[in-house]
C-alpha positions in Angstrom: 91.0 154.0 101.3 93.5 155.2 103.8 93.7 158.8 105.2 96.7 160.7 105.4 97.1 160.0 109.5 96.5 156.6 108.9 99.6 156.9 106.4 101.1 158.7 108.8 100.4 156.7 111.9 101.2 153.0 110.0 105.2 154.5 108.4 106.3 156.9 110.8 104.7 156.4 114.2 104.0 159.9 114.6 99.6 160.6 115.5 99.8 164.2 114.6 100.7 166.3 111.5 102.9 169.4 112.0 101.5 172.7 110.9 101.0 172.9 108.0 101.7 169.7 106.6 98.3 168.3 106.3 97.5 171.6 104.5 100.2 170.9 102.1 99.3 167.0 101.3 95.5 168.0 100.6 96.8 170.2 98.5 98.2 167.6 96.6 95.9 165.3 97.0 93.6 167.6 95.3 95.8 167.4 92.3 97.4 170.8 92.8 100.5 172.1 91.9 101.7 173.3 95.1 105.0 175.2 95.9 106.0 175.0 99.6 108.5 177.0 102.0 109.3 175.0 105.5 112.5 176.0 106.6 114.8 173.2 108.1 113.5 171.1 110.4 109.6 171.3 109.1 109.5 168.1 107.5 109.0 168.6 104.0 109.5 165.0 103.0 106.4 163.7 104.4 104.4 166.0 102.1 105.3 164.3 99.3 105.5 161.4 100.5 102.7 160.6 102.5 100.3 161.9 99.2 102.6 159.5 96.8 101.5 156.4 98.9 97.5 157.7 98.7 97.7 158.1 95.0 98.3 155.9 92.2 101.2 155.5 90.1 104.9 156.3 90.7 106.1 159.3 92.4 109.1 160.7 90.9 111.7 162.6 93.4 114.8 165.1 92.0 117.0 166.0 94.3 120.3 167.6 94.0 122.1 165.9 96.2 123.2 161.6 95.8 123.5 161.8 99.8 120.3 163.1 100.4 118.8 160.8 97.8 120.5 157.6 99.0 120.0 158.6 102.8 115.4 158.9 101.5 115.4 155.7 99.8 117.6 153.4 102.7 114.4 155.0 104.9 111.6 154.4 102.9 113.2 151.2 102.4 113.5 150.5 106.4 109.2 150.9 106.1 108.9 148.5 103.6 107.6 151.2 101.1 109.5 150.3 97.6 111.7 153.2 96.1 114.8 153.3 93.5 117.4 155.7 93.5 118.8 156.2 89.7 122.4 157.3 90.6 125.3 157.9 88.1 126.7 153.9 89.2 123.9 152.6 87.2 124.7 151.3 83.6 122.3 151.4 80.8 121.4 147.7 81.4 120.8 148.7 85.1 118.8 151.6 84.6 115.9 149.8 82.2 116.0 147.0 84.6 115.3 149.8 87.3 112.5 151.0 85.1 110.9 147.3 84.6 110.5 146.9 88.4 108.6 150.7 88.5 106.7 149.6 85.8 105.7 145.7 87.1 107.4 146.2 90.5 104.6 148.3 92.3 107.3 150.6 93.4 105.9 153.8 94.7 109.8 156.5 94.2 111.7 157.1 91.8 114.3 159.7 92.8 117.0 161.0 90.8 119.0 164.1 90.6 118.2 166.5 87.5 121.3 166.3 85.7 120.6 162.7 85.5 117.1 163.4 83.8 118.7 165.2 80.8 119.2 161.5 79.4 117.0 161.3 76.2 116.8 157.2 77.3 115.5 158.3 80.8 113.0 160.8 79.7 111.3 158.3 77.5 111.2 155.5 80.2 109.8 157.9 82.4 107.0 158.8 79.6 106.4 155.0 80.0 105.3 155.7 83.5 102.1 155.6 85.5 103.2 158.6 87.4 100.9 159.6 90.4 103.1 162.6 91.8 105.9 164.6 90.5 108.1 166.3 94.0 111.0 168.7 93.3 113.2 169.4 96.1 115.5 172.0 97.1 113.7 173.8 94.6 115.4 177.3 95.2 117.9 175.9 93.0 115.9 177.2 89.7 116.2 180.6 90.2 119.5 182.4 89.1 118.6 184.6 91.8 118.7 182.1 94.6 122.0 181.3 96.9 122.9 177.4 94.8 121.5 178.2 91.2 122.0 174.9 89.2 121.1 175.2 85.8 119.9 171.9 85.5 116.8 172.6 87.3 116.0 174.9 84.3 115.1 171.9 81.9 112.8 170.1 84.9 109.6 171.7 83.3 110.1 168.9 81.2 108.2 166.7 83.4 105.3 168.5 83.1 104.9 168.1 80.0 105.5 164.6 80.2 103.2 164.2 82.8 100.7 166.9 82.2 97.8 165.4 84.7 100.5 164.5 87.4 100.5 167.2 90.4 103.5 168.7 90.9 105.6 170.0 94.7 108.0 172.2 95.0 110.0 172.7 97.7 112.4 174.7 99.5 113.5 175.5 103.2 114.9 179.1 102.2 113.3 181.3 99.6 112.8 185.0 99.4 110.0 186.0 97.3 111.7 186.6 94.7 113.0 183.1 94.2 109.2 181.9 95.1 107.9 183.4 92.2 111.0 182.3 89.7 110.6 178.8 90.9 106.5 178.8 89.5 107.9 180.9 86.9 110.2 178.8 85.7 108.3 175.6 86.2 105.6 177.0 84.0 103.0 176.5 87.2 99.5 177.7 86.9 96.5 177.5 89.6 99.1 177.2 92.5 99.2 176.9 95.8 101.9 178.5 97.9 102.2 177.4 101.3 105.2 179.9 103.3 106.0 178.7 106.9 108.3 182.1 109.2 111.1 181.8 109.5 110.3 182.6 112.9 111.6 179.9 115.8 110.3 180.7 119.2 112.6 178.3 120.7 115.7 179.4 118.9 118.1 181.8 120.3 120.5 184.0 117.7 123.8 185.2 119.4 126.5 187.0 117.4 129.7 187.5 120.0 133.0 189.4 119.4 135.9 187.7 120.8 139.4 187.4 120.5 139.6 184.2 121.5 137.3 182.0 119.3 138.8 178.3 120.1 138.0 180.1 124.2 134.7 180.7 123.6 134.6 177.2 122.0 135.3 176.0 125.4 133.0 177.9 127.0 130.2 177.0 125.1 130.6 173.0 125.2 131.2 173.4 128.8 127.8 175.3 129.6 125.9 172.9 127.2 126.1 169.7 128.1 124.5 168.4 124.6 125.2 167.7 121.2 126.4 170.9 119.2 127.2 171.8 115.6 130.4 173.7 115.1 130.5 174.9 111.2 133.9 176.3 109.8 135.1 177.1 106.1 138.1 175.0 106.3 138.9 171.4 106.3 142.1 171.6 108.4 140.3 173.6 110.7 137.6 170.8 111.2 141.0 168.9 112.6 142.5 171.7 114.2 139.4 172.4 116.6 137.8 168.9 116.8 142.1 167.7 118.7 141.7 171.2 120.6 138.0 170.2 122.0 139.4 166.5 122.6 142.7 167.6 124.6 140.4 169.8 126.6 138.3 166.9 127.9 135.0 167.2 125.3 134.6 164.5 123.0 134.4 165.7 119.5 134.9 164.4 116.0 135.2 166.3 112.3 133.4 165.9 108.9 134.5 167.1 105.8 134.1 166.3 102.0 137.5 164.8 102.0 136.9 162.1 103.8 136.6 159.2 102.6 132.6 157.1 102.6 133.7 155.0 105.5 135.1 157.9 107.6 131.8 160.0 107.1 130.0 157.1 108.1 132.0 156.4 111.4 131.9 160.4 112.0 128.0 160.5 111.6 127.0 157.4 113.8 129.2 158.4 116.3 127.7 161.9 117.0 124.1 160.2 116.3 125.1 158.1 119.2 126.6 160.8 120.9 129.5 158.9 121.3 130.9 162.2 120.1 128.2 164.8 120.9 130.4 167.7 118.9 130.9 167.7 115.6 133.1 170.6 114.2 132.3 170.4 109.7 132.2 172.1 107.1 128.9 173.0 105.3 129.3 169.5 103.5 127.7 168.2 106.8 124.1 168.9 107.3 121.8 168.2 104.4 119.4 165.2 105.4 120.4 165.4 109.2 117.6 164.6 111.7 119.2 164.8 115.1 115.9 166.6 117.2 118.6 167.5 120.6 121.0 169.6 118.5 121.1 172.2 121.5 123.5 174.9 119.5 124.8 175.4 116.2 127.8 177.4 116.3 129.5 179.4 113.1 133.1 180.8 113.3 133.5 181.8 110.0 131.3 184.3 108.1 128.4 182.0 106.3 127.8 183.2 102.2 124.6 183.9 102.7 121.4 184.3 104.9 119.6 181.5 103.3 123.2 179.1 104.2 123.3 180.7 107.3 119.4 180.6 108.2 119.7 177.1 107.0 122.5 175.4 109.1 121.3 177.8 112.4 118.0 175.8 112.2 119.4 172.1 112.7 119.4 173.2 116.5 116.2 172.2 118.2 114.0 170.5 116.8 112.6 168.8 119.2 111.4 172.1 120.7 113.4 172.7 123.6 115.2 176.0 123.7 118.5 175.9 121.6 121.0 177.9 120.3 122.4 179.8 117.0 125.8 181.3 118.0 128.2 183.2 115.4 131.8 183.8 116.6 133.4 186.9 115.2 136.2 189.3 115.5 136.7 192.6 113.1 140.1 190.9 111.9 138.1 187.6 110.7 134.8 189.3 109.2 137.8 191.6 107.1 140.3 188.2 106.3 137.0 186.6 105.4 135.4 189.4 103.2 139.1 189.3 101.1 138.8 185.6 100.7 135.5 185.7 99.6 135.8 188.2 97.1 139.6 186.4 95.5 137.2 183.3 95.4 135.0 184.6 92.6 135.9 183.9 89.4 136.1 187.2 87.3 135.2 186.8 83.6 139.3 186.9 82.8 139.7 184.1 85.4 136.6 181.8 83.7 138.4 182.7 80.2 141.8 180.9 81.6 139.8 177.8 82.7 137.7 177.6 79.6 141.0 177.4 77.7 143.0 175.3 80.4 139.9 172.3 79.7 139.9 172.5 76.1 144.0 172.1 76.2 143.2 169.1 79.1 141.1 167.3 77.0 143.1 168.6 72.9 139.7 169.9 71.9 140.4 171.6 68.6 138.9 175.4 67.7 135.7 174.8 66.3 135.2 171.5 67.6 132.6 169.9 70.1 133.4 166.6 71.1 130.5 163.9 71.7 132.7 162.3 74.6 131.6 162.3 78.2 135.1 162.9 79.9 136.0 161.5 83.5 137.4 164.6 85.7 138.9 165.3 88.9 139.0 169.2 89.9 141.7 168.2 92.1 144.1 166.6 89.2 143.1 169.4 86.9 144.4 172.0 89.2 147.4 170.1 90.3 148.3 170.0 86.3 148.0 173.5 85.9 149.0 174.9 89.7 145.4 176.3 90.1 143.9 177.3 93.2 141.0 174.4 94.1 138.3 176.7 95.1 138.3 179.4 92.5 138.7 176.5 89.6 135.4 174.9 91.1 133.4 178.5 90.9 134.6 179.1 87.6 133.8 175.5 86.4 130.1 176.5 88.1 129.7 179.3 86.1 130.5 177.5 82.8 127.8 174.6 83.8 125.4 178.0 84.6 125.9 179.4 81.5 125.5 175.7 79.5 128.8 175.8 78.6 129.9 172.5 80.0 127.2 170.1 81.8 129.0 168.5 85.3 127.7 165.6 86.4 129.1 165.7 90.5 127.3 162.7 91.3 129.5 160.2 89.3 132.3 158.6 91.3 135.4 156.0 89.0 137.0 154.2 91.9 140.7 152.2 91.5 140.4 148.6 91.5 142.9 145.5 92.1 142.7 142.2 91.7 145.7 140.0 93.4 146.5 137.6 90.1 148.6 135.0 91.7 147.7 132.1 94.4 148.5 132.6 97.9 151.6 130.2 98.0 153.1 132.7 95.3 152.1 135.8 97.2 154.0 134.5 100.5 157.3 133.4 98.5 156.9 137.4 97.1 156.4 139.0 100.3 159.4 136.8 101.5 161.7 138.1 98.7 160.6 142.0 98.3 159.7 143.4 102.3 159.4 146.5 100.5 156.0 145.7 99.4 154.9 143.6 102.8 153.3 146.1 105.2 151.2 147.2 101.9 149.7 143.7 100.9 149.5 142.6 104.4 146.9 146.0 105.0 145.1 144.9 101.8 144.5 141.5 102.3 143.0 142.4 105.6 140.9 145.2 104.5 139.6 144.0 100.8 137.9 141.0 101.0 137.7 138.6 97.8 140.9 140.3 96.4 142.3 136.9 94.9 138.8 136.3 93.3 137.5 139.4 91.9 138.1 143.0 91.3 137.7 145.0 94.4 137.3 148.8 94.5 140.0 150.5 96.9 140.6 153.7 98.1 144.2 154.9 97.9 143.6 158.3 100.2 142.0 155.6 103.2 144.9 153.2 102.7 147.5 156.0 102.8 146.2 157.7 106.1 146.0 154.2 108.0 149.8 153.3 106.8 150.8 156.6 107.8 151.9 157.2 103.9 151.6 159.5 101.0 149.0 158.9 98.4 151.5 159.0 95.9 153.7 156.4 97.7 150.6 153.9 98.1 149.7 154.4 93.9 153.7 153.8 92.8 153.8 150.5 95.3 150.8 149.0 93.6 151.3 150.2 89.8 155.3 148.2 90.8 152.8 145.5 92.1 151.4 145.5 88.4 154.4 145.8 86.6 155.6 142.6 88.4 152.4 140.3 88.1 151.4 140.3 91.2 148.5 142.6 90.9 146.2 143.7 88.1 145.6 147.5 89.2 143.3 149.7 87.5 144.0 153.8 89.1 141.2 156.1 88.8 141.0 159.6 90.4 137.3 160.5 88.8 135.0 162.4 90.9 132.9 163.9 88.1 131.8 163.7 84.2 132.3 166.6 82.2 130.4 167.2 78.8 131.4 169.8 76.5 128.0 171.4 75.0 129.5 174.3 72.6 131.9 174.0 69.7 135.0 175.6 71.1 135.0 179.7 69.9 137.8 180.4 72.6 137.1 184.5 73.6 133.3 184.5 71.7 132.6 182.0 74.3 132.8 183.8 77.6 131.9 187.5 76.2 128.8 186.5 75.6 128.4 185.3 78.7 130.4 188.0 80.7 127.8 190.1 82.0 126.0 187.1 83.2 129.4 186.3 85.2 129.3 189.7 87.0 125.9 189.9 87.9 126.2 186.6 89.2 129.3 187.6 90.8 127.9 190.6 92.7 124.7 188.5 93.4 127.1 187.0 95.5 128.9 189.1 96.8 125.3 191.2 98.0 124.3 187.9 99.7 127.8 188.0 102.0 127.8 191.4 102.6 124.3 190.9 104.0 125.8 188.7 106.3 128.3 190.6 107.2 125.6 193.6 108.0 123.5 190.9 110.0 126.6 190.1 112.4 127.7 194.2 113.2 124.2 195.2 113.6 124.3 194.9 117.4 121.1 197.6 117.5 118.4 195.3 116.0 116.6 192.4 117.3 118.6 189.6 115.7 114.6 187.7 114.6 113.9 190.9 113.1 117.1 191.3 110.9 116.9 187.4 109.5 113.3 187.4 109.1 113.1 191.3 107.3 115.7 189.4 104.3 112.8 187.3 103.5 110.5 190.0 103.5 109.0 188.9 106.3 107.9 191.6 109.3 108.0 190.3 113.4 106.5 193.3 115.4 107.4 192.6 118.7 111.8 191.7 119.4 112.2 188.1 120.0 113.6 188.7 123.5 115.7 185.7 123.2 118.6 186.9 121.2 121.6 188.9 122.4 121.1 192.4 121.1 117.5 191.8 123.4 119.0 189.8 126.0 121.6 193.6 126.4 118.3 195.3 126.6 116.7 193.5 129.8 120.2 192.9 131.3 121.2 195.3 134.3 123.5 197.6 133.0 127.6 196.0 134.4 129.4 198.2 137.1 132.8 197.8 136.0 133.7 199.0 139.1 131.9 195.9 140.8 133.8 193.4 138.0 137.1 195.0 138.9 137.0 194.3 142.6 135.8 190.6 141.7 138.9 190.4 139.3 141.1 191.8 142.2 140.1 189.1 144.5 140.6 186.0 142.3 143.6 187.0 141.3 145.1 186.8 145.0 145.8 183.2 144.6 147.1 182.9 140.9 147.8 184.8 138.0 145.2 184.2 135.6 144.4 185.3 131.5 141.4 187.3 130.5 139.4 183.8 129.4 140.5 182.3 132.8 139.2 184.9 134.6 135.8 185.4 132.7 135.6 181.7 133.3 135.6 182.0 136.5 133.5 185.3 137.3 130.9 183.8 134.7 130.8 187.3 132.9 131.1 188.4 129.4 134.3 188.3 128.1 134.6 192.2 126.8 133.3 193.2 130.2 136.5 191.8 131.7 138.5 192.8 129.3 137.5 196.5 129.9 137.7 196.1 133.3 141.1 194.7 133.0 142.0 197.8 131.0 141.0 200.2 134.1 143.3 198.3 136.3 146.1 198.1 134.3 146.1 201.6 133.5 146.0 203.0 137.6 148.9 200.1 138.1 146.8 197.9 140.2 147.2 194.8 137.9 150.6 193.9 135.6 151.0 191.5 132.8 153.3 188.7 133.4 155.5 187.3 130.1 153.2 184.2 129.8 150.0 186.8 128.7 148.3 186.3 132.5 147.5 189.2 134.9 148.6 189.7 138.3 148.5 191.8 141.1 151.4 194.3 141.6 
C-alpha cells in the first residue's frame, strides 16, 4: 500500500507536506472526523484528497461554489485520478448515468454543491455508494453566525447518516471559534479532531493608508512592485474605470467581474496567470480557487464586509513565501459613503415583506397556495419588472432561502439557443434583400459553429458588446429573424431556480421570521463595523488586531506592518521635507502626488509640509491644482 508522500510525490510533484497537513490526512486516515482551519493558501484540498486515493470507496466533495468545483475536478482530471462533478446542467438521465460510472467506473470524487444534495433521487444513489470519505468545504457556511451562512449546509448531516462508518472533513480557511464549534455542532460530530492553523503570516505585510488620492496611490504601488497584484473594489464599473486608468498610465492591467461573460473570465484569468496582464483590478467574485504563489500585493479600496472576507482575499498574496503585501486604501469620506451603503443594502424585515409579495405576484401564486414548480429566475429581470434596486433584492432573496422560505438554486444557468433553418443559398439571397440584419448573421456565422445543423447556445450580452450594440437591440433582430423563418430562436435570461417551500400566508410569513432578519442584520453590520475599527486603529500592531478577532493572541508586534513600521521609523522633520519641496519645485510646478513621487515620502508628510509653506507665502497654487514657488 502507498503512503501519503508517495501519493503526494506520484500527483502533485511536491516531496514535502506543509504543516500540518500530514497531521490532518492521518487523522483521516484513522477514520476520524476531523474539522480543519488553514487559512488561504494552506492547501486544504490535499487533505482530502490525498486520504480519498489511500482509502476505498468514493469520496464525496460539497462545495458551494460550481467554479471551484469545476476548476477541482478539470485538475484531478489533468492527473488521471477519475472525479465527476454533479452540476445543475445534468438531467436526470445524466445524473444516474454519472452514478453507474462511480458505482462500476472506479471513480474516486464525487463533488457537488449542497443544494444539489437535497434531491431525494440523489440521496438514495448516494446510499448506493461505497463511500470511502465524506469532505465538506467552505464549511463556515453552517453556522448562522459565520460571514456566508447558506442554509443548505444545515441538511448535510444527512450524509452521516447515510454513511455512518465514512470519516468525515470539515473545512474552512476563516473561522472564529464560535463558528468552529457550530460547524461540529451542527454536523452532529463526535470524537473530533480540530486542527487550527494562525492566522499569523510572517511574510505578509498589512498596510492601511489614508489618501486622498486613491487611483495616485494605485500608481504608486504598481510602480514600486514590479509583480502581479490584486486590486479588489465593490463595484463592477469601477473594475473598468481603474483597470483603463492603470493601462493609459503604462501598467498592463485587465478586470474581472461576475458580469462577464464565461469566455471573458476565461481570457481575463489566463492572461494574468501568464502575466500577460500582471494586475488585475475585481470584484470579490475573483479569488475563490486561485493558486497564483507570486501575488506580491493585494490591494482593497473599498471597505471589505468583514474580517473573515478581508483576512481571506489579503492572504492570496504570497504564497510562495517571499515577502508580500496586504494594502487597504482609505479616506474618512469613503469609510463614511461606504458605511451608508452598507447599511441601505440590508434588507429590513419591511423590505423582505415587499419582495416576498413582489415573487408570489411574479409567479400568480394564490394565498394559501404552494406550488410544486421549480421556476427559472433572473434577479436581474425581476428587478427590472418591478424597478428594484439589484443588490438589496439579492440580500433579501438570501434571507428568504436562510429562513427556508424559498430554496435558490445559483448554480443553474438556461442559455438562448438558435438554430439557422434555411440553406446557405437562401441565407445569402436574405442578407442581400434585408442589410438590416447582415452585420448580425455575418458575427454569428463566424462565432457559432454548426448553427445550420444544430441548436447552438449563444450569449446575447457577448454578441452585443463585440457589435457595439444594446442587448435589447441584438434580442429584437433575432426574435424578427424568427418571425421571418430564418432562424428558430429560443431567448432565455435564467441564471437561477427558485422553489417555493411554504404555502403563501403573505404578513404570517415574514413575522415569524422577523427577529431572525434583524439579528442577522446586525450580525452584519457588527462584522463591517469591525472592519471599519481595524482600518482607524492606527495605535495597534495591525497582526495583533486581525489575529485578536479570531481569538487568537501574538505577543510580540509583527514589525512588518505600518502602525510598526511608524514605530521604528525616524521621526520626519518637516522642516527638512519642506526645503526638498522648495528645490524640486524650481524647475516645474508640480501637485502633491507629483511631488511625493518624486521625494519618495509619504504622501500626508508632503501634504503637511505643503500646508507650512503655503501658509508663510513661500509656495502658491496655480488654477490647474499644482504648486509653485511665489
Amino acid at each position: 500500500m502507498s503512503t501519503p508522500l508517495e501519493i503526494l510525490e506520484k500527483y502533485w510533484g511536491y516531496t514535502q507536506f506543509r504543516d500540518p497537513q500530514e497531521e490532518i490526512i492521518n487523522s483521516v486516515l484513522n477514520k476520524k472526523n476531523t474539522v480543519v482551519l488553514l487559512p488561504t493558501g494552506g492547501g486544504k484540498s490535499l487533505c482530502f484528497q490525498v486520504p480519498a486515493l489511500l482509502l476505498d470507496g468514493v469520496c464525496i466533495v460539497i462545495s458551494p461554489l460550481i467554479a471551484l468545483i469545476n476548476d477541482q475536478v478539470k485538475n484531478l482530471q489533468e492527473k488521471q485520478i477519475k472525479a465527476i462533478a454533479l452540476t445543475s446542467q445534468l438531467n436526470q438521465e445524466e445524473i444516474i448515468t454519472a452514478f453507474d460510472n462511480l458505482m462500476y467506473g472506479n471513480y474516486k470524487f464525487l463533488y457537488l454543491s449542497p443544494e444539489k444534495f437535497q434531491s431525494p433521487l440523489i440521496q438514495e444513489k448516494i446510499k448506493q455508494l461505497n463511500v470511502g470519505l465524506i469532505a465538506i468545504d467552505e464549511a463556515h457556511c453552517i453556522s448562522e453566525w459565520g460571514h456566508d451562512f447558506r442554509p443548505s449546509y444545515l441538511l448535510l448531516k444527512e450524509l452521516k447518516n447515510l454513511h455512518p462508518n465514512a470519516p468525515l472533513i470539515a473545512l474552512t480557511a476563516t473561522a472564529t471559534p464560535k463558528v468552529l464549534n457550530d460547524i461540529q455542532d451542527n454536523l452532529e460530530l463526535t470524537e473530533t479532531k480540530l486542527f487550527k492553523k494562525s492566522f499569523k503570516r510572517s511574510n505578509l505585510g498589512y498596510y492601511v493608508i489614508e489618501t486622498e488620492d486613491i487611483y495616485g496611490r494605485l500608481l504608486q504601488i504598481s510602480k514600486r512592485i514590479n509583480e502581479p497584484i490584486i486590486i479588489y473594489t465593490n463595484s463592477r464599473k469601477q473594475t473598468i474605470e481603474i483597470s483603463q486608468y492603470l493601462n493609459r498610465n503604462n501598467f498592463k492591467s485587465s478586470y474581472y467581474h461576475g458580469g462577464l461573460t464565461f469566455e471573458e473570465k476565461n481570457t481575463t484569468f489566463n492572461n494574468w496567470m501568464s502575466e500577460t496582464t500582471p494586475i488585475m483590478v475585481a470584484t470579490n467574485a475573483f479569488g475563490m480557487g486561485i493558486d497564483k504563489a507570486n501575488v506580491r500585493a493585494v490591494v482593497h479600496i473599498n471597505t471589505p464586509n468583514s474580517i473573515e472576507n478581508y483576512i481571506q482575499e489579503a492572504g492570496r498574496a504570497g504564497r510562495d513565501q517571499k515577502m508580500a503585501y496586504a494594502i487597504a486604501l482609505t479616506n474618512k469620506a469613503s469609510t463614511d459613503n461606504g458605511l451608508a451603503i452598507f447599511n441601505n443594502n440590508l434588507p429590513t424585515v419591511k423590505y423582505v415583506q415587499k419582495i416576498y409579495n413582489h415573487l408570489n405576484q411574479y409567479y400568480n401564486i394564490s394565498l394559501g397556495e404552494l406550488p410544486t414548480s421549480i421556476f427559472n429566475f433572473s434577479v436581474q429581470e425581476f428587478c427590472s419588472v418591478y424597478k428594484l434596486n439589484i443588490l438589496q433584492t439579492y440580500n433579501a432573496i438570501k434571507a428568504l432561502e436562510r429562513e427556508n422560505i424559498i430554496s435558490i438554486d445559483e448554480n443553474f444557468t438556461k442559455k438562448s439557443t438558435l438554430k439557422i433553418i434555411i440553406s446557405n443559398n437562401q441565407l445569402l439571397n436574405y442578407l442581400d434583400q434585408n442589410s438590416l440584419n447582415e452585420q448580425l448573421l455575418n458575427f454569428i456565422l463566424r462565432s457559432y459553429g454548426g448553427v445550420f445543423d444544430h441548436y447552438t447556445v449563444i450569449n446575447e450580452t457577448y454578441i452585443s458588446k463585440k457589435l457595439k450594440i444594446s442587448k435589447s437591440t441584438v434580442i429584437q433582430q433575432l426574435q424578427l429573424l424568427d418571425k421571418d423563418g430564418i432562424i428558430n430562436y429560443s431567448y432565455e435570461n435564467s441564471n437561477s431556480r427558485l422553489t417555493f417551500l411554504v404555502e403563501r400566508e403573505d404578513k404570517y410569513t415574514i413575522n415569524r421570521i422577523s427577529k431572525n432578519i434583524e439579528q442577522q442584520n446586525q450580525l452584519k453590520k457588527d462584522k463591517y463595523v469591525a472592519v471599519v475599527d481595524y482600518l482607524k486603529n492606527n495605535k495597534v500592531c495591525r497582526n495583533i488586531q486581525l489575529l485578536s478577532y479570531f481569538n487568537e493572541t501574538l505577543k510580540k508586534n509583527c514589525s512588518l506592518c505600518d502602525v510598526c513600521k511608524s514605530k521604528t521609523t525616524k521621526k520626519v522633520d518637516l522642516k527638512e521635507i519642506s526645503h526638498h519641496i522648495i528645490k524640486v519645485l524650481q524647475n516645474n510646478s508640480l501637485s502633491s502626488r507629483e511631488i511625493a513621487e518624486q521625494l519618495t515620502l509619504n504622501e500626508s508628510d508632503v501634504l503637511n509640509s505643503l500646508k507650512i509653506l503655503l501658509e508663510r507665502n513661500k509656495i502658491t497654487i496655480t488654477s490647474q491644482n499644482k504648486f509653485k514657488l511665489t
